[in-house]
C-alpha positions as CSV (number, residue, x, y, z in Angstrom):
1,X,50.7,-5.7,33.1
2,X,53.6,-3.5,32.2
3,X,54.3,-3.1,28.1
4,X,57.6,-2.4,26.9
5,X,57.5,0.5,23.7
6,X,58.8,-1.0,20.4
7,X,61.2,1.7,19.5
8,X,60.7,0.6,15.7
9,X,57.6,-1.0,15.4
10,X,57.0,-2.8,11.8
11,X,53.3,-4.0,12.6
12,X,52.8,-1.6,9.5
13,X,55.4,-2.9,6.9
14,X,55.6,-5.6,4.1
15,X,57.3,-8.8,4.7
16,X,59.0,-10.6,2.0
17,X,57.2,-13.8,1.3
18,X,58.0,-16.2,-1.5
19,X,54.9,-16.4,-3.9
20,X,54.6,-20.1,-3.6
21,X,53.9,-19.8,0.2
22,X,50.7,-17.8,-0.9
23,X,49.3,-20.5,-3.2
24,X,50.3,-23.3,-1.3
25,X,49.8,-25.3,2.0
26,X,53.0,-26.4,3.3
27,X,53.3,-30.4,3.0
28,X,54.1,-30.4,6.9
29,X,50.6,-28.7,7.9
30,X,48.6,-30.9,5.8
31,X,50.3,-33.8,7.4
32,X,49.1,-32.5,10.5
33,X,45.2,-32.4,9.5
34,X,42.7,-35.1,9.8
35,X,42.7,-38.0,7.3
36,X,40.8,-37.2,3.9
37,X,40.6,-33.5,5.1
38,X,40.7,-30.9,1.9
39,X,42.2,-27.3,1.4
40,X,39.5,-24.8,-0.2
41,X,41.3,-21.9,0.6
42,X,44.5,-19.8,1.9
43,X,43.7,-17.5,4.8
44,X,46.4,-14.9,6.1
45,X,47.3,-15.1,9.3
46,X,48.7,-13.0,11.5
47,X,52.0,-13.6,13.8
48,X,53.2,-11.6,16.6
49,X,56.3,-12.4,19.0
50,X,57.3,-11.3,23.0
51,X,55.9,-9.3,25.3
52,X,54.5,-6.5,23.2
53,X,52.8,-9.4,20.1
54,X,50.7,-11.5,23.5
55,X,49.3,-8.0,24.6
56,X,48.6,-6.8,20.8
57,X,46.9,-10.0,20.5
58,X,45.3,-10.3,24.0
59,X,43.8,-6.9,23.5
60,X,42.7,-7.5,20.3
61,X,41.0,-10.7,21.1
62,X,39.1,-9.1,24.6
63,X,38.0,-6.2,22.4
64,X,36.6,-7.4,19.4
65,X,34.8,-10.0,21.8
66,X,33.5,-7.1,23.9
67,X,32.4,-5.8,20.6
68,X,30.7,-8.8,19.6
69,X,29.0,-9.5,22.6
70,X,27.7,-6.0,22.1
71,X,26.7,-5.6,18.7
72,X,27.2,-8.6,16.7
73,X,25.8,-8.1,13.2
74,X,28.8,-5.0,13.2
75,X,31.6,-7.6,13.8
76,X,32.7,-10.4,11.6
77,X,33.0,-13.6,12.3
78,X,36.3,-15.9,11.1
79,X,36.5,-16.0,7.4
80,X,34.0,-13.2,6.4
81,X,34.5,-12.0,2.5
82,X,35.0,-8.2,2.7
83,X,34.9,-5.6,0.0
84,X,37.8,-2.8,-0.7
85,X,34.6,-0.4,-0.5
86,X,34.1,1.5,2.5
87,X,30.9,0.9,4.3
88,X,27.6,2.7,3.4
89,X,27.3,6.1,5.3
90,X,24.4,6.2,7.3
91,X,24.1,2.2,7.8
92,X,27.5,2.4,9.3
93,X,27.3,5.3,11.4
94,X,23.3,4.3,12.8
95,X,25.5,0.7,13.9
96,X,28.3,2.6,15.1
97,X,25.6,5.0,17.3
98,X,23.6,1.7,18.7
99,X,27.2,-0.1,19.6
100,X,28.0,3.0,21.7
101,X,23.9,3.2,23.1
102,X,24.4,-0.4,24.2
103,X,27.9,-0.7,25.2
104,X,27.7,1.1,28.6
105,X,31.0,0.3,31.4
106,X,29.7,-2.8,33.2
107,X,31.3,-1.2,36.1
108,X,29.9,2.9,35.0
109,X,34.2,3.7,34.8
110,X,36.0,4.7,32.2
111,X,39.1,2.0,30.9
112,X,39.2,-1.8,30.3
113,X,39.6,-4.6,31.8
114,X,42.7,-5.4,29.8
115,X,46.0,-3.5,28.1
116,X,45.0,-2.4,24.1
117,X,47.4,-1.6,21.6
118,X,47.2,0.8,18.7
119,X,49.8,-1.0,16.3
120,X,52.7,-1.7,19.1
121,X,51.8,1.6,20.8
122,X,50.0,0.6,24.5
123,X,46.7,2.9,25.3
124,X,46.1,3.7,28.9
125,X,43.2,1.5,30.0
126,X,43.3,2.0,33.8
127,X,40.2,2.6,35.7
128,X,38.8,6.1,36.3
129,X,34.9,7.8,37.7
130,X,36.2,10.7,35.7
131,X,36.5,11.0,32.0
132,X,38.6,14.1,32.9
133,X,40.9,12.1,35.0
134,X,41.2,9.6,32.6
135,X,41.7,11.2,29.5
136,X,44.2,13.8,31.4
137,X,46.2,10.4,32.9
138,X,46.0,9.2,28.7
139,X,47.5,11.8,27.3
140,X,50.0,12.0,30.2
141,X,51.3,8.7,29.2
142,X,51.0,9.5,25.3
143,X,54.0,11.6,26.1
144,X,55.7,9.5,28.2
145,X,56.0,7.3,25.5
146,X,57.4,10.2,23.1
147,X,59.8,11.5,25.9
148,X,60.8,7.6,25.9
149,X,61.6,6.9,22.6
150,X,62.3,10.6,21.0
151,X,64.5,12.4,24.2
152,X,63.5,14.8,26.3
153,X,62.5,18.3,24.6
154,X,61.5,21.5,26.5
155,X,58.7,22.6,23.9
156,X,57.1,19.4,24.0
157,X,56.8,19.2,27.7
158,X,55.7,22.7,27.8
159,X,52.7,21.9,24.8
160,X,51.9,19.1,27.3
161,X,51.7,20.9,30.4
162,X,49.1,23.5,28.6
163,X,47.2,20.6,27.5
164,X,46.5,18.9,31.2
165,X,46.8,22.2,32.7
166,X,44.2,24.5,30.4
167,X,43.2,23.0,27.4
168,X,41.6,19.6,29.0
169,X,40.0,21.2,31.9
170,X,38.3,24.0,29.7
171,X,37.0,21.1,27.2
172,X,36.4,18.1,29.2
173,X,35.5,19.2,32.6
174,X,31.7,20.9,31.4
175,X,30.8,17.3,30.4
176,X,30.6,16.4,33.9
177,X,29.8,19.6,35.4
178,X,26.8,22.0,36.1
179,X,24.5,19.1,36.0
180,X,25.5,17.5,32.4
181,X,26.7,13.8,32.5
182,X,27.7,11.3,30.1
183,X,28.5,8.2,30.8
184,X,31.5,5.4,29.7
185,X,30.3,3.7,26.2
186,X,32.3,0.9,24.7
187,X,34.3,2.2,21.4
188,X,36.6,0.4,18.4
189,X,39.3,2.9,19.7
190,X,40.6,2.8,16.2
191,X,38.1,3.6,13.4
192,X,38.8,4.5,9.9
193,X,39.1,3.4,6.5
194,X,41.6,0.3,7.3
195,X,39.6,-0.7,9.8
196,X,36.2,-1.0,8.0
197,X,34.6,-2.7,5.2
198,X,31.6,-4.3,3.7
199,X,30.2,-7.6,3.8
200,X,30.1,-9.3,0.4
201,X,27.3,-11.7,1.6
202,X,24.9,-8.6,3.5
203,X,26.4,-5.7,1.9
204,X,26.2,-4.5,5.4
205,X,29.1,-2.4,7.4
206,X,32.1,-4.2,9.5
207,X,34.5,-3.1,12.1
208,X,37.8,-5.2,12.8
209,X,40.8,-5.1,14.3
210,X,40.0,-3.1,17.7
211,X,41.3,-1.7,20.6
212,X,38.5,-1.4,23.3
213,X,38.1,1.1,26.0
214,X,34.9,2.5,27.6
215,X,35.5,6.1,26.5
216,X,33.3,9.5,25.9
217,X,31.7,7.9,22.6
218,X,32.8,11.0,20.7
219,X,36.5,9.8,21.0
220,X,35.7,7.5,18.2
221,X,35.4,9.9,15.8
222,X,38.6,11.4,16.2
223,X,40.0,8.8,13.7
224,X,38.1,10.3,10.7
225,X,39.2,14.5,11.4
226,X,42.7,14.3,9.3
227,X,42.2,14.8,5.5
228,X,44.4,11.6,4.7
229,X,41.7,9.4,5.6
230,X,38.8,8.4,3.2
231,X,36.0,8.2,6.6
232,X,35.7,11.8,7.2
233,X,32.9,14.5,7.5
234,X,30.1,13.2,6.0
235,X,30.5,10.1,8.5
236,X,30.5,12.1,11.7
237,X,27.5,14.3,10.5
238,X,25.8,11.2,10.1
239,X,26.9,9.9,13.4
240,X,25.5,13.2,15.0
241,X,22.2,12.3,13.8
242,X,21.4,8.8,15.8
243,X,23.9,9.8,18.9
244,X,23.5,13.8,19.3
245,X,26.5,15.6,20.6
246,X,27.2,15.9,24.1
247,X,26.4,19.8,25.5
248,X,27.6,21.9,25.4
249,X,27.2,20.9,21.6
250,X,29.3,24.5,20.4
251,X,32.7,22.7,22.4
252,X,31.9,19.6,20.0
253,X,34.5,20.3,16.8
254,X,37.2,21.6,19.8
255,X,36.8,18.1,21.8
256,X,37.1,16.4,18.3
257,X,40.1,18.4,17.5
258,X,41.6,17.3,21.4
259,X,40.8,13.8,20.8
260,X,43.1,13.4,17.6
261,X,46.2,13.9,19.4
């Protein structure tokens, strides 16, 4: 399934709506609903449009069930009460470390079995034995999309040669070499502090709005390196202590740093 790139995505920005729209149901919809039935709330919904809003919502639907199907006390079901708090660190990161424990590739490769989307932005989800091969092949396409939508520019194709040519080999390919091994683990694929909340009712950690691949599970944490997010240090310390790092452990911080681009 090919995605076109939004050159101006808005996924991201407010929408004008008249106030009376968000304390009201529209005469029309309850027209529509069985006989005697009564409004006890207004839920937002979400509405995408074309090519780019049925993969955004495809992806979004096959992940978060992949997720659930996985680990369902860390996913909420419709209509869940949430908190503006972000989630307890060590009772998120122990669920975050037993989602990626259980969630191994059904078929052992790295990928999924449908296109994701980070906002508008398309991840490369093809299927790969190597995660090597298939981060090098993501990263590839990362800047196809910027070459795409920015021009053409010599230093940028020159940073992205060094990456696929030296920097990924040197930090990716001892994972799977002189008889280490990890293997593919089901990930949010975008996890920080918009992402996750509290459960009113449990007080217990949730994760929403995904985008799935079977990854090296240390890719999730690349979400909470940069300073602007609230999920940061103390949540990958605490990650490192139910999921250890992968060896060699001392190339741990320089895969992290990697993985954000």
């Amino acid at each position: 399934m090919a995605i076109t790139v939004d050159p101006e995505p808005v996924w991201d920005k407010p929408n004008e709506v008249d106030e009376k729209w968000i304390h009201s149901v529209d005469e029309n919809v309850v027209a529509k609903m069985p006989p005697g039935t009564q409004v006890k709330g207004i839920y937002r919904c979400g509405v995408t449009q074309h090519e780019v809003g049925k993969a955004m919502v495809s992806g979004e639907f096959e992940s978060m069930t992949s997720l659930y199907k996985t680990l369902p006390e860390l996913v909420p079901r419709p209509f869940v009460e949430m908190t503006d708090d972000l989630p307890e660190v060590q009772a998120s990161m122990k669920l975050l470390a037993e989602l990626h424990k259980k969630g191994v590739s059904p078929n052992n490769k790295y990928g999924f079995r449908v296109p994701t989307l980070q906002g508008t932005l398309p991840q490369y989800t093809e299927w790969h034995d190597s995660w090597e091969d298939f981060f090098s092949n993501s990263i590839k396409a990362v800047f196809e999309m910027e070459e795409q939508m920015q021009g053409p520019d010599p230093e940028v194709q020159q940073l992205c040669s060094a990456i696929l040519e030296k920097v990924i080999p040197r930090l990716l390919r001892p994972l799977e070499t002189g008889g280490r091994k990890i293997q593919p683990r089901l990930i949010h694929g975008d996890l920080w502090d918009g992402n996750t909340s509290t459960n009113v009712a449990t007080n217990s950690p949730v994760i929403y709005d995904a985008t799935c691949i079977y990854a090296h599970n240390e890719l999730e944490l690349a979400p909470l390196r940069p300073a602007r997010h609230r999920m940061g240090e103390a949540y990958v310390k605490a990650y490192f202590g139910y999921f250890s790092a992968s060896p060699p452990e001392e190339d741990q911080d320089d895969r992290n740093a990697l993985y954000c681009l």
